[in-house]
N, C-alpha and C positions, 0 to 999 in steps of 0.2 A: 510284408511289413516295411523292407525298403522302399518297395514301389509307392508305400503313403507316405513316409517320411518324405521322399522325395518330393514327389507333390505338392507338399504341405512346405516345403519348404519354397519350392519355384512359385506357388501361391503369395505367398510372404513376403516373396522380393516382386513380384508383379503389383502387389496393392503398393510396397511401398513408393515404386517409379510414381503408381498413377496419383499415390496422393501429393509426391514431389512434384507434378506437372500443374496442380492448383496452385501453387506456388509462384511468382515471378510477377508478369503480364496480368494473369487473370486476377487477384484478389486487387477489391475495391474498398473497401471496410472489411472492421473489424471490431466485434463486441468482445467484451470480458467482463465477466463477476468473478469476484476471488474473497478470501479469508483473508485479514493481512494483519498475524500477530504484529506488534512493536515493543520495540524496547529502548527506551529514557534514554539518552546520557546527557551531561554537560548540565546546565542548570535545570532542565528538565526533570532530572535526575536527582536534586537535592527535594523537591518536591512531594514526586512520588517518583520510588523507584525501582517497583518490580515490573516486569514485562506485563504487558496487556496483551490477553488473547481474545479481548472483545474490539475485533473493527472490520471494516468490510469495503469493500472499494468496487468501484464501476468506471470502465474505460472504452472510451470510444475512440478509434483511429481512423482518421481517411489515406490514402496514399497518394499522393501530389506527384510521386514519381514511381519506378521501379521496387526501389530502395526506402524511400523516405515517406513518413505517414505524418501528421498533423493531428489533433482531436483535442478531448478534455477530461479528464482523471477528476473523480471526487471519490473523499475518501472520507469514514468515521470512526474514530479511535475514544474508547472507553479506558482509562487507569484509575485505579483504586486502592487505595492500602493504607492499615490502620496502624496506627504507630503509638507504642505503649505510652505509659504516665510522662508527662511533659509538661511543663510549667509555661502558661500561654498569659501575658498581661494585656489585656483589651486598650487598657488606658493605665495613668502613673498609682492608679489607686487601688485596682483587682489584679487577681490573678488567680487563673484555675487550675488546677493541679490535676488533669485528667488525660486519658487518651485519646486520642486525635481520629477521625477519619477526613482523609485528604480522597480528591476526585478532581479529576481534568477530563473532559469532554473535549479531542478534538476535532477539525472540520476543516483539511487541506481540501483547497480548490484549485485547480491549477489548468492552464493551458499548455498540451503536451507537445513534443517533438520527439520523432525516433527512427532511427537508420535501422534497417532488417539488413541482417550478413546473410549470407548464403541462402538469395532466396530459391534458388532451383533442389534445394537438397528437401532430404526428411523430415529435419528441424529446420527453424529458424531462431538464430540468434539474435536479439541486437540489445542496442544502446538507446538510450533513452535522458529529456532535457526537459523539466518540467518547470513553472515560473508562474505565481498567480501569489492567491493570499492563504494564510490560516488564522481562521478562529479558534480559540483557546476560553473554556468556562471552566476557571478553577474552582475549589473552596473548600474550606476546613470544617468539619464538625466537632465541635466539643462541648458534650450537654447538651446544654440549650443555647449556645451559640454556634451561629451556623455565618461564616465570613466568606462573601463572593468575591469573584472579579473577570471580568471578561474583556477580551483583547483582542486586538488584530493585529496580524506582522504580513509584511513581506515574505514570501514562500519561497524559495530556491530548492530544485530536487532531482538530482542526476540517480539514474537507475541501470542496472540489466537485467536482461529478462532472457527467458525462452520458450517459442511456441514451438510444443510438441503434439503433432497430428494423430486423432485415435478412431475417424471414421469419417465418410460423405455423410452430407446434408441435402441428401436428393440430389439436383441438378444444379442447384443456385450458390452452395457452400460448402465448408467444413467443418467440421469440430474437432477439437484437442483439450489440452493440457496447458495450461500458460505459469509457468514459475517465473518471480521476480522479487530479486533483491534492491533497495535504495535507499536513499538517504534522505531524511526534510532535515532543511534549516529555516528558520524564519527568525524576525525580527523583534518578535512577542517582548513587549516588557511588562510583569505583574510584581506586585507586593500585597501576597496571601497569608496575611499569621506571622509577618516581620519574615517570610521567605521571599528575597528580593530575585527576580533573573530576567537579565538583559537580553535574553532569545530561548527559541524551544528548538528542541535538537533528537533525533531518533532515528533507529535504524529499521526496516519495514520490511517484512516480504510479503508478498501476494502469493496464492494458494490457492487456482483455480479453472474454471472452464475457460473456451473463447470461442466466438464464431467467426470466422474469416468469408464474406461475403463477394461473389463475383462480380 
């Protein structure tokens, strides 16, 4: 039983060198799909303001250096929430006395940048600079009024991440794990239902595969 434990164990640190040696020199790109609940704040937040677990993102990385990769991040974020009896005046003459459903559809596009730490190890850590646009489709239902508005801001969005390696891809890659936490801000100005907000604001994780390509 020693002599398999042992084994089993010099196995373990054997796969882990060699999937550290993919690592550095050799990876040329890099895919990811991931889950990326969000959650509101700042004016985003008066709006609708429970966490969304409807969105999903797609990344692609090239490496310009050792260290450093380049690509494009798109991302799609669903929030939704209904908000009890509310007194809503269309104009100086109505006013409806019902419950609201509020909905924002977003749609960060961004041109990425990002430093990998420690690429010779088992993980790779890094930092990440994202800079592009966001689309924003708000709009309130109540009844039979249904109030839109769609908008576009300047996107700002610093992030980190990390890729954790879980097996080869034949001869050409690898696969893992990629977790990531970040941040959007954008420029978005709407007035949805007399809810005014001068930017959209939210914090993002990603939750998902990668393929690191030679």
């Amino acid at each position: 039983m020693k002599r398999i434990l042992f084994i089993l164990a010099i196995s373990l640190c054997c796969a882990g060198v060699a999937r550290a040696q993919y690592y550095g020199n050799n990876i040329r790109q890099i895919y990811s799909i991931n889950w990326q609940p969000n959650i509101p704040v700042g004016d985003s937040r008066d709006f609708v303001s429970k966490m969304s677990f409807e969105g999903i993102n797609a990344n692609w990385a090239y490496f310009v250096t050792d260290n450093i990769a380049v690509g494009f991040d798109l991302s799609y974020n669903n929030y939704h929430e209904k908000v009890g009896q509310k007194i809503y005046r269309p104009d100086a003459n109505t006013a409806v006395n019902a419950a609201q459903y509020r909905y924002t559809q977003a749609f960060p596009i961004k041109v990425q940048g990002k430093y990998f730490f420690n690429q010779f190890g088992t993980v790779m850590p890094y930092a990440g600079l994202g800079i592009g646009a966001l689309s924003a489709g708000q709009h309130i239902v109540i009844q039979d009024i249904d109030v839109w508005d769609n908008n576009w801001g300047f996107l700002l969005s610093p992030e980190i991440g990390v890729l954790v390696p879980i097996g080869i891809a034949g001869d050409t890659g690898i696969w893992g794990a990629n977790i990531t936490a970040g941040y959007n801000w954008s420029t978005n100005k709407s007035d949805v239902g007399k809810i005014k907000a001068d930017n959209r604001q939210s914090f993002y994780f990603n939750i998902g595969l990668y393929l690191a390509l030679f």
